[in-house]
DRENLUMKOL-452298 format. One record per residue (C-alpha): x, y negated, z negated; residue number from 1; residue in one letter. Coordinates in nm, 4 decimals, decimal comma. Example, Ala and Ser with C-alpha at 12.3 -4.5 7.8 and 13.67 -1.06 7.14 Angstrom:
        xx        yy        zz    k  r
    1,2300    0,4500   -0,7800    1  A
    1,3670    0,1060   -0,7140    2  S
This chain:
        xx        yy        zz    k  r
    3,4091   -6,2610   -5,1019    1  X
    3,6937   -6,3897   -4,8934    2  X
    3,8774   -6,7647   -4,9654    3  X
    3,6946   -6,8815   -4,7065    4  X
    3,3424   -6,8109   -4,8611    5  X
    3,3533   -7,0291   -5,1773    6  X
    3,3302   -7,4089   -5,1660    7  X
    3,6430   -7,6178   -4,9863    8  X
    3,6696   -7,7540   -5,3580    9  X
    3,7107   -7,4012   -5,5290   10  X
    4,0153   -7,3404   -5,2383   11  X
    4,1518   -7,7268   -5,3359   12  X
    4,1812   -7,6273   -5,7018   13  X
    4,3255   -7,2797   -5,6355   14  X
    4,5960   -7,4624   -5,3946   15  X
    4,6857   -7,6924   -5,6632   16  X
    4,7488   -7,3823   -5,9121   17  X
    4,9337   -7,2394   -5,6486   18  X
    5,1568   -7,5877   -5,6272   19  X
    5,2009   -7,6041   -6,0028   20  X
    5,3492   -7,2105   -6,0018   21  X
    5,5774   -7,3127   -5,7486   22  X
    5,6826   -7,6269   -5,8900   23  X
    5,7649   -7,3872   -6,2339   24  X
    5,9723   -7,1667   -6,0877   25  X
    6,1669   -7,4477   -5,8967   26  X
    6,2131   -7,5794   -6,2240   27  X
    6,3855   -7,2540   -6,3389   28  X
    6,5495   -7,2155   -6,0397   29  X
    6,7479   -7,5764   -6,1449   30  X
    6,7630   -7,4756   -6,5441   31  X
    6,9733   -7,1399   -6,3930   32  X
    7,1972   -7,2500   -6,1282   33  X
    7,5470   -7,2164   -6,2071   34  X
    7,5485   -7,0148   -6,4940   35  X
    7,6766   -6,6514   -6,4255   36  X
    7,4822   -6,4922   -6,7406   37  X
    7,1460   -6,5586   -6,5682   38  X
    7,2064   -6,5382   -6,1824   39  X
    6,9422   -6,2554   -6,1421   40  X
    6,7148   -6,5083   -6,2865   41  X
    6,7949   -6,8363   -6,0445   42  X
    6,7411   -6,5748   -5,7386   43  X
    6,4081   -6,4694   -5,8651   44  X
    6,2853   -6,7713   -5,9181   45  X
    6,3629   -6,9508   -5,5753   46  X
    6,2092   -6,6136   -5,3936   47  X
    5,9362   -6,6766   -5,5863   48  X
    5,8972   -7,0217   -5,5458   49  X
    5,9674   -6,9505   -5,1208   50  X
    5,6449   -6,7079   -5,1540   51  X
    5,4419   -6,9324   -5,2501   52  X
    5,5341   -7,1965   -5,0592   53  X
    5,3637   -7,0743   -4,7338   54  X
    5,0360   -6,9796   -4,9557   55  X
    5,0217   -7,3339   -5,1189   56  X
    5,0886   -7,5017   -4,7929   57  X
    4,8050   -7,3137   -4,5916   58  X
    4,5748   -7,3720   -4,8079   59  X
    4,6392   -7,7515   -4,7962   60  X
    4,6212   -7,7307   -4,4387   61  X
    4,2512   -7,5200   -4,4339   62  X
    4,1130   -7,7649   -4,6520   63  X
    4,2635   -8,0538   -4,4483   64  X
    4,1289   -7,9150   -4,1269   65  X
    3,7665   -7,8119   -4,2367   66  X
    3,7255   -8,1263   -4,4458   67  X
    3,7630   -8,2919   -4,0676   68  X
    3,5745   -8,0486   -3,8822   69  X
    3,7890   -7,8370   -3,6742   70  X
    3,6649   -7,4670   -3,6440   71  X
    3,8271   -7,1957   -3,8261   72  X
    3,9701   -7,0233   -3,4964   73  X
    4,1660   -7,3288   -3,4104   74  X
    4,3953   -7,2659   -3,7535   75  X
    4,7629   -7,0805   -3,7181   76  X
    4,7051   -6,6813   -3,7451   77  X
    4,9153   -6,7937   -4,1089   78  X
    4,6584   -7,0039   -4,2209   79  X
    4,3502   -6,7441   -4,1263   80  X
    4,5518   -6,4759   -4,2852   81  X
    4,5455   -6,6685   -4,6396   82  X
    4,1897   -6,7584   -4,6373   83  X
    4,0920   -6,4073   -4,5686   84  X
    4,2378   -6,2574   -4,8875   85  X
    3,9882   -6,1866   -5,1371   86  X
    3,8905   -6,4142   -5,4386   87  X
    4,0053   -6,1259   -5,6437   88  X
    4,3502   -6,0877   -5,4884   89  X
    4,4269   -6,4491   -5,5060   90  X
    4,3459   -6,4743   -5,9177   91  X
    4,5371   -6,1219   -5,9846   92  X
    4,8115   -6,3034   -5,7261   93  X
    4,8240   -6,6080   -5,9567   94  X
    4,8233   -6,4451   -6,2867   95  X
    5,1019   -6,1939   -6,1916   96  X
    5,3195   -6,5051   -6,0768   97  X
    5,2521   -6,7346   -6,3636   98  X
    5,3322   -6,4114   -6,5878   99  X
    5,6682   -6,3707   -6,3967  100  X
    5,7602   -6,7191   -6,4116  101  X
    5,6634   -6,7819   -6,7758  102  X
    5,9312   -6,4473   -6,8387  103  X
    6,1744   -6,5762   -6,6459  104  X
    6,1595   -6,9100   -6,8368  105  X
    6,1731   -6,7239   -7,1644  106  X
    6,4439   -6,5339   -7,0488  107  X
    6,6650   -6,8390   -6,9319  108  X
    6,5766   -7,0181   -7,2486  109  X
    6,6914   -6,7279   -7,4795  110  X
    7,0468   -6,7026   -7,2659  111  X
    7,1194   -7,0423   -7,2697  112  X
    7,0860   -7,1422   -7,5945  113  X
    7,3658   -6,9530   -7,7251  114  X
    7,5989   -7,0366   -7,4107  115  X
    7,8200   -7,3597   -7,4209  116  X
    7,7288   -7,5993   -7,1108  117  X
    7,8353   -7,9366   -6,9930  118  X
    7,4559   -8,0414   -7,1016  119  X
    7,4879   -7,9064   -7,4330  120  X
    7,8090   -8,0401   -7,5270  121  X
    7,7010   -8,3762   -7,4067  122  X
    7,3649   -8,3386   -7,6271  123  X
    7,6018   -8,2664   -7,9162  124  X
    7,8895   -8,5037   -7,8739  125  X
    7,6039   -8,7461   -7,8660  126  X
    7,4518   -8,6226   -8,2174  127  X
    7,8260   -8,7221   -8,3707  128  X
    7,8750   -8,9982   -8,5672  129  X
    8,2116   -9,0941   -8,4833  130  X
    8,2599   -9,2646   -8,1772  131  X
    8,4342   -8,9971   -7,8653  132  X
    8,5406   -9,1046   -7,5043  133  X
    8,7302   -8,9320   -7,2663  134  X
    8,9231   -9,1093   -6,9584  135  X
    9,1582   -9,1099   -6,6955  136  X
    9,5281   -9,2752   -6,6898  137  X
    9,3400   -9,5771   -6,5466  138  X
    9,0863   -9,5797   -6,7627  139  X
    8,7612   -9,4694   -6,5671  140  X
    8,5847   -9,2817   -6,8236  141  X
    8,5102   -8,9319   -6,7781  142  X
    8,2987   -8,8817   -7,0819  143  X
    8,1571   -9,1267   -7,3623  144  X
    7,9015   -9,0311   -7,6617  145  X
    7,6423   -9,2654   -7,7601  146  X
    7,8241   -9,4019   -8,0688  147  X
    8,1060   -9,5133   -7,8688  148  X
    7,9097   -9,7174   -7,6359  149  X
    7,7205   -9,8584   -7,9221  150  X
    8,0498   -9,9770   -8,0624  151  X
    8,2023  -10,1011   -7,7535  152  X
    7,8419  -10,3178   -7,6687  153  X
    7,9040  -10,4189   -8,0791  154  X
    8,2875  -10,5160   -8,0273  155  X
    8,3040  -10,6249   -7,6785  156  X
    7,9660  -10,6908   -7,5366  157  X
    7,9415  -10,3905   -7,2602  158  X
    7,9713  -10,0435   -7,3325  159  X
    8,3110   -9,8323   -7,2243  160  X
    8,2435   -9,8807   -6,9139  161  X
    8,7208   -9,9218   -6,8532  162  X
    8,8889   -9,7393   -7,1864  163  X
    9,1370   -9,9993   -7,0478  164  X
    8,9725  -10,2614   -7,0821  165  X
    8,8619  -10,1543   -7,4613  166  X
    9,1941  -10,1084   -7,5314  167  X
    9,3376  -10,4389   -7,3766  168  X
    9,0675  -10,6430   -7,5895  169  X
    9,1674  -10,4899   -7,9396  170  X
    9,5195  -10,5224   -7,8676  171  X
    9,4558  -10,8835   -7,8147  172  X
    9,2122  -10,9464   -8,0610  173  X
    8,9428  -11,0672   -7,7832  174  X
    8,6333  -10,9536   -7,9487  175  X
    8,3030  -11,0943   -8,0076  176  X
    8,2427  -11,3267   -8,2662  177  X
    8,2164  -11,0952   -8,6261  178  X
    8,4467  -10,8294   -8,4799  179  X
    8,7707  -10,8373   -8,6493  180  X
    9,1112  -10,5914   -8,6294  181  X
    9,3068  -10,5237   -8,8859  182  X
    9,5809  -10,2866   -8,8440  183  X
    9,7778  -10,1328   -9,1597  184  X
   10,0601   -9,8205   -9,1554  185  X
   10,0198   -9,7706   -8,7501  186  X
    9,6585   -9,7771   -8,7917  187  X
    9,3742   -9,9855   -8,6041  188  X
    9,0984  -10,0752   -8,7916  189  X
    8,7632  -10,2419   -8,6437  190  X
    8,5604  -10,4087   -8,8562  191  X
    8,2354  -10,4604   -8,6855  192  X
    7,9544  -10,7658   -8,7241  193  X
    7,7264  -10,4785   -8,9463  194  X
    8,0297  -10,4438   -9,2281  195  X
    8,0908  -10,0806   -9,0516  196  X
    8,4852  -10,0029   -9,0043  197  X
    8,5793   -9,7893   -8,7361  198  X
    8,9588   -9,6202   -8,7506  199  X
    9,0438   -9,6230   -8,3584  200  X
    9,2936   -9,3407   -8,2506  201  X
    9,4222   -9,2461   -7,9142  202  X
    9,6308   -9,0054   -7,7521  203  X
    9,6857   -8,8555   -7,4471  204  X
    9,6163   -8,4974   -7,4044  205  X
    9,6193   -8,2219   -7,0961  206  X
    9,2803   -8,0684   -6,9384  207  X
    9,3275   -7,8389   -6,6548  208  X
    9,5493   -8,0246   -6,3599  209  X
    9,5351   -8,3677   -6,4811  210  X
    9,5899   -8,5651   -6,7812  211  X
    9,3227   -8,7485   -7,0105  212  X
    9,3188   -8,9910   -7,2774  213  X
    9,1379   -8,9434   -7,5962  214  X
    8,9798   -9,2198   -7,7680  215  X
    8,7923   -9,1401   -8,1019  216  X
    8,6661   -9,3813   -8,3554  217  X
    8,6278   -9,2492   -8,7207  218  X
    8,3840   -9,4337   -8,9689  219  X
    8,5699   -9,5029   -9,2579  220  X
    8,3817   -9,8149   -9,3890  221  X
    8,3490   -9,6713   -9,6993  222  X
    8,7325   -9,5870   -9,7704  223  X
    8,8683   -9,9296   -9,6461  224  X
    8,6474  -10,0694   -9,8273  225  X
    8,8251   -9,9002  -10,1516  226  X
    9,1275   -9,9539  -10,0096  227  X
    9,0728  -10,3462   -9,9958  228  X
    8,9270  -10,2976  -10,3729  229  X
    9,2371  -10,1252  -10,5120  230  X
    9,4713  -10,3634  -10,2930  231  X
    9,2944  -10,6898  -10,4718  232  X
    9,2962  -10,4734  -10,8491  233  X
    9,6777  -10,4310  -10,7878  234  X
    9,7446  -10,7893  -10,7103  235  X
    9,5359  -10,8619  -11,0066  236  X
    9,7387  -10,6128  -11,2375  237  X
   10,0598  -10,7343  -11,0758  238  X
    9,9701  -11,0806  -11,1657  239  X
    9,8848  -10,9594  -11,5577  240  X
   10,2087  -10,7810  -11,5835  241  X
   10,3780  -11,1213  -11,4659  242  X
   10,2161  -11,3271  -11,7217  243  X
   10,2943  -11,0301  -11,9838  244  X
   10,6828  -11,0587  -11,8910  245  X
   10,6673  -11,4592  -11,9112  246  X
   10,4600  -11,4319  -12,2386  247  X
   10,7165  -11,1513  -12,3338  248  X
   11,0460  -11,3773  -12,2520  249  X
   10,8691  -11,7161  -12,3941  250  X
   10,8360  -11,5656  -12,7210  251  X
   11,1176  -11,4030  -12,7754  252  X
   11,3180  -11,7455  -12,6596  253  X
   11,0309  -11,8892  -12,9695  254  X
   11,1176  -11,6149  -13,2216  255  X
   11,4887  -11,7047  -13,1746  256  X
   11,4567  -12,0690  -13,2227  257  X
   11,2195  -12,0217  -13,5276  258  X
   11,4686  -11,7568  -13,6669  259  X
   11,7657  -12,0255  -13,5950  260  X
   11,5413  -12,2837  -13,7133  261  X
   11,4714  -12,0474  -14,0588  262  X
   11,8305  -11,9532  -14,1280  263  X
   11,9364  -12,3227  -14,0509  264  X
   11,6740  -12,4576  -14,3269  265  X
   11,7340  -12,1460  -14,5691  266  X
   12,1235  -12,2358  -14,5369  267  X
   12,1033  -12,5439  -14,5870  268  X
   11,9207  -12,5645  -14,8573  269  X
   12,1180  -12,2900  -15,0267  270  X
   12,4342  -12,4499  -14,9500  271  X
   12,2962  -12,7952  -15,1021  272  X
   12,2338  -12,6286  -15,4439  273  X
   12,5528  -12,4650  -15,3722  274  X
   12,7343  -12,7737  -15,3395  275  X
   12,5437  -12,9433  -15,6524  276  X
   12,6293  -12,6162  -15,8840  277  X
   13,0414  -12,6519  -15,7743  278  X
   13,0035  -13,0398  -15,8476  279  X
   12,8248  -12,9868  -16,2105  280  X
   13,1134  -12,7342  -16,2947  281  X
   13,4263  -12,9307  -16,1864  282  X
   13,2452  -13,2523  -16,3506  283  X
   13,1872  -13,0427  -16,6463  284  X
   12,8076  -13,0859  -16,6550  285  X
   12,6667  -12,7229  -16,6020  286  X
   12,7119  -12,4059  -16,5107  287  X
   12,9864  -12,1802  -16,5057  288  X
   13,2522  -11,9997  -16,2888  289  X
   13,0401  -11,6756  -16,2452  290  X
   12,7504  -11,8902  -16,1860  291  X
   12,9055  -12,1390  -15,9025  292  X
   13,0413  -11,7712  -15,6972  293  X
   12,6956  -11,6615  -15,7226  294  X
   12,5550  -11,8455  -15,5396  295  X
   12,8247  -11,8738  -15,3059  296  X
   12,7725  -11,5079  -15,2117  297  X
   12,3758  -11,5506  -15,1963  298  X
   12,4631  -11,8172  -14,9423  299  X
   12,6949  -11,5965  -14,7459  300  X
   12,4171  -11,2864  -14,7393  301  X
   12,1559  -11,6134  -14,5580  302  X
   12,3982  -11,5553  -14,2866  303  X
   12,3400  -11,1908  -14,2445  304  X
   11,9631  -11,1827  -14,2730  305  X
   11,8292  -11,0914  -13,8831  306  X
   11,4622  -11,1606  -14,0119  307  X
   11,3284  -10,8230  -13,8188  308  X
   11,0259  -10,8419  -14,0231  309  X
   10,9453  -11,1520  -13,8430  310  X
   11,0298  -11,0359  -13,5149  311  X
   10,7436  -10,7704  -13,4935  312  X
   10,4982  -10,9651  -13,6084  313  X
   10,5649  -11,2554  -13,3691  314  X
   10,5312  -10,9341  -13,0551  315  X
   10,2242  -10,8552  -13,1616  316  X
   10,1203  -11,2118  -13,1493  317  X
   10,3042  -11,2513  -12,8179  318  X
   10,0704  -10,9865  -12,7294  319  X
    9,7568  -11,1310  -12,8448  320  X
    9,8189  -11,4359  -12,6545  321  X
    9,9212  -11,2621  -12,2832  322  X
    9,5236  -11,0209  -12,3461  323  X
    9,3871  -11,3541  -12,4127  324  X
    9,5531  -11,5238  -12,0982  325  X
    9,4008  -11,2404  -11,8619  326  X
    9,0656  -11,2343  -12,0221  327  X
    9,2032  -10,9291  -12,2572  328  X
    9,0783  -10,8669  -12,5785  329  X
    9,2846  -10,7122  -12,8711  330  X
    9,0625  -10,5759  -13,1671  331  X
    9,2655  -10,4689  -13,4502  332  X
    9,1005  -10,2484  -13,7522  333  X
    9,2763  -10,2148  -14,0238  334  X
    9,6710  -10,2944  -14,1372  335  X
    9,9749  -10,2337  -13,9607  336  X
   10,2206  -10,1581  -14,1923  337  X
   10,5524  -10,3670  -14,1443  338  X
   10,7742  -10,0228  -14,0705  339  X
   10,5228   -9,8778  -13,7521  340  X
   10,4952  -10,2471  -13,5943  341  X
   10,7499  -10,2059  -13,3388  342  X
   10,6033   -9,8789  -13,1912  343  X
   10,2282  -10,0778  -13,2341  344  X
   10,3632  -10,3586  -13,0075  345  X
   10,4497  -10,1040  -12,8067  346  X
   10,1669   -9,9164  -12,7584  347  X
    9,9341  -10,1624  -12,7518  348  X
   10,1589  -10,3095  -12,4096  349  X
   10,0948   -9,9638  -12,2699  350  X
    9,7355   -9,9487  -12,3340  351  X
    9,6616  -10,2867  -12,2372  352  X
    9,8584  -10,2358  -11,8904  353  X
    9,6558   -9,8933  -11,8317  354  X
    9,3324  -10,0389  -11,9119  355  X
    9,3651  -10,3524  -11,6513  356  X
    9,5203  -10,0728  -11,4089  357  X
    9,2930   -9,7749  -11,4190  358  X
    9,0038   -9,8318  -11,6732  359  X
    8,9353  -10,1903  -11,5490  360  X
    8,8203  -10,2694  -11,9102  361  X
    8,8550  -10,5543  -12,1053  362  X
    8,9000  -10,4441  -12,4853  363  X
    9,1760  -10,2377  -12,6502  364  X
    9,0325  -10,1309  -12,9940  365  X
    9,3588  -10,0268  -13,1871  366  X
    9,1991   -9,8352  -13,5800  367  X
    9,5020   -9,8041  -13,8348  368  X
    9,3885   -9,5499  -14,1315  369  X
    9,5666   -9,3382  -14,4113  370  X
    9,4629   -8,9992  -14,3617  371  X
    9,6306   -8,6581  -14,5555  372  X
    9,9334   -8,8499  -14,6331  373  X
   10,0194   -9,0172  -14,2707  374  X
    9,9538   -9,3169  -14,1329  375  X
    9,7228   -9,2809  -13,7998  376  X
    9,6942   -9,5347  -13,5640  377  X
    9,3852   -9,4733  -13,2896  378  X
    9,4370   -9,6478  -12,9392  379  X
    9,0884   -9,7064  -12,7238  380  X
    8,9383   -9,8930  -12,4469  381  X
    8,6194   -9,9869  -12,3043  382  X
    8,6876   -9,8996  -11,9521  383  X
    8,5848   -9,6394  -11,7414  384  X
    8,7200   -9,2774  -11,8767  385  X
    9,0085   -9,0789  -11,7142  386  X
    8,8879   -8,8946  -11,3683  387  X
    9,0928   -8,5593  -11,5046  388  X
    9,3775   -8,4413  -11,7531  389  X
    9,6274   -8,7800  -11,7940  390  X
    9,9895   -8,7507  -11,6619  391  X
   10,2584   -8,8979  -11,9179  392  X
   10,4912   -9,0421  -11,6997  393  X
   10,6494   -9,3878  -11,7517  394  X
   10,5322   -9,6291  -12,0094  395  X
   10,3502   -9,2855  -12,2042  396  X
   10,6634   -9,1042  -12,1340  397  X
   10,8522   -9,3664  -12,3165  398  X
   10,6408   -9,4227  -12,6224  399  X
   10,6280   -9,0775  -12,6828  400  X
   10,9920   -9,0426  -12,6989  401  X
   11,0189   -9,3613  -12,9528  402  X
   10,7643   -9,2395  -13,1448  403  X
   10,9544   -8,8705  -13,1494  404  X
   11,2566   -9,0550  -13,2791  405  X
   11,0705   -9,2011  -13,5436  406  X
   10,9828   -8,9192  -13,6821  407  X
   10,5863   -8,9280  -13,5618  408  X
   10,3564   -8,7041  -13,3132  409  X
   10,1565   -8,8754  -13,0161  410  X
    9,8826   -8,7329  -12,8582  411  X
    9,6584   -8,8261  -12,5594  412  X
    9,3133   -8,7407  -12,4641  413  X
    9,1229   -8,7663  -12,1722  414  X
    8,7991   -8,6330  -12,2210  415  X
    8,4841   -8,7925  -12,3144  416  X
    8,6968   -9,1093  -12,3034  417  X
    9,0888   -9,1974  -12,3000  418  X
    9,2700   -9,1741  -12,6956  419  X
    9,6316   -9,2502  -12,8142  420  X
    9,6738   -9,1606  -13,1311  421  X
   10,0404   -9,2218  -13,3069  422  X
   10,0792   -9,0561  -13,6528  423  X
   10,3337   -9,0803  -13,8908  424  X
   10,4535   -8,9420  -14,2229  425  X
   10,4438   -9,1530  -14,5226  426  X
């Protein structure tokens, strides 16, 4: 049984096979042209696909014919040739070439997939994150990811269609409305109407015979957002330490008007019953000699009195009033004694700096204890605790060398949660 024995509907259906083969192996003639590591492949297909293109067309054109009438003899010798093969020939004909092309696809598949193509870095540059676009000295773009053009239809309204004209706009700050540039050490940041920040950098750079610029935007919404955090938490700590110094300066300008104020009072007083005494004995009242140069050498000591005890305690209140002034809170357990307030004051400044700085905490917990024989004084907070092993440098640095020369031992501790502890022979 010849092609020309079974119905003209059988022959349609095996044409259209016939199309659908050759429309394959075009297809893997396109997936293989230029690529050197499967040329065999490209010149297989398109032989194929040229074989069957004859077959496929004349049996369109037997079907065409006989569907209008026209005898068989009138049909090109090509045509009669075709229809003549057996049924047989033309299925085992088929199969073979769908078998060939379906290798041949495999084959191409397996090759290109580990080879590096202008498709494939195209499919990948557009799987990035960060923003990529590639141009000429005038700006015509050469190649542009996805995320760029999202961001340029985000900052500008139209995607990179000029790099120029990108460039131009966030130089001048002509953005759409919610788009803002902020630019800080050299560097362009785009803040976009979403809250995403986009680090912009450019730079020229040299592909084959000509020159390209490089355009890349970096997602770093996260980090300038901490950045903007830590920038507002050191204005705020610069702002405590301020109102520390002026607390610090008003009360020791206080402490030496009270003192003045004391020794003033204290002397005169002392020099009143001094006066009285010396009056009584020349009048021949009371007293005696020994008595009246008494007190005339009490009165002389008044003037050498510095009142240090008062001193300390008036810093620690001076402190108490600068935690309260910046929301602070100072809790004290247990008694100073008068000797160790100095270093206290001291340490408490430190703490209470480090806490508003890095714990961003709001309560200093200072516990004073006897304990074999010394005198321990605990320093905490409520803040967040140290990210790793503490560094003594400056203000620690400092108190540990005053409490050295006092005769104590400091130690520091990071880990579960930041501890000063002073301690100090009795």
């Amino acid at each position: 049984m010849t092609m020309q024995d079974i119905p003209l509907d059988a022959v349609r259906a095996v044409a259209v096979v016939f199309y659908l083969i050759c429309l394959a192996a075009l297809f893997c003639a396109a997936r293989t042209y230029g690529h050197p590591a499967v040329r065999k492949t490209f010149f297989f297909s398109l032989c194929i696909a040229l074989l069957i293109i004859p077959t496929t067309s004349s049996l369109a054109i037997y079907c065409s014919r006989i569907r209008n009438g026209e005898p068989l003899e009138s049909l090109a010798p090509v045509v009669r040739s075709v229809v003549a093969l057996p049924v047989w020939a033309a299925g085992v004909f088929a199969v073979l070439l769908i078998a060939a092309v379906s290798v041949m696809f495999v084959h191409t598949e397996r090759k290109l997939r580990g080879e590096l193509s202008a498709q494939s870095l195209c499919e990948g540059l557009d799987q990035l994150s960060d923003g990529v676009c590639y141009s000429l000295p005038d700006g015509f773009p050469q190649l542009v990811n996805n995320k760029m053009q999202q961001i340029g239809n985000a900052a500008i309204g139209v995607g990179v269609l000029d790099a120029r004209a990108l460039e131009k706009r966030l130089e001048e700050r002509d953005l759409l409305p919610g788009c803002t540039v902020d630019e800080r050490d050299g560097n362009v940041f785009l803040r976009l109407p979403d809250g995403s920040v986009w680090q912009m950098k450019q730079k020229k750079i040299a592909a084959e015979n000509r020159e390209l610029t490089e355009m890349i935007a970096y997602d770093v919404t996260r980090r300038y957002n901490d950045l903007l955090e830590l920038e507002m938490r050191n204005r705020h700590l610069e702002e405590v330490n301020r109102q520390i110094r002026e607390y610090d300066r008003d009360m020791d300008r206080i402490v030496r008007e009270r003192e003045i104020l004391a020794a003033k009072i204290r002397l005169h007083n002392d020099l009143g019953q001094c006066l009285l005494a010396v009056g009584n004995y020349l009048n021949g009242i009371d007293g005696s000699r020994e008595t009246v140069v008494r007190q005339l050498a009490d009165t002389v000591s008044l003037l050498r009195d510095t009142g240090t005890r008062e001193q300390n305690s008036d810093r620690l209140s001076a402190l108490y009033e600068a935690a309260r002034a910046v929301d602070m809170t100072i809790e004290l357990h247990g008694e100073i004694p008068p000797e160790h307030k100095e270093i206290a004051a001291v340490a408490i400044h430190e703490c209470l700096t480090n806490t508003v700085k890095h714990a961003d905490g709001s309560v200093v917990r200072v516990t004073v204890r006897q304990e074999d024989g010394a005198v321990v004084m605990e320093l905490t907070n409520d803040g967040r605790p140290p990210r790793g092993p503490i560094k003594e440098t400056g203000g620690l640095k400092n108190l540990r060398a005053l409490a050295e020369r006092k005769g104590g031992r400091m130690t520091v501790e990071s880990a579960p949660a930041f501890r000063l502890t002073l301690r100090f022979a009795c």
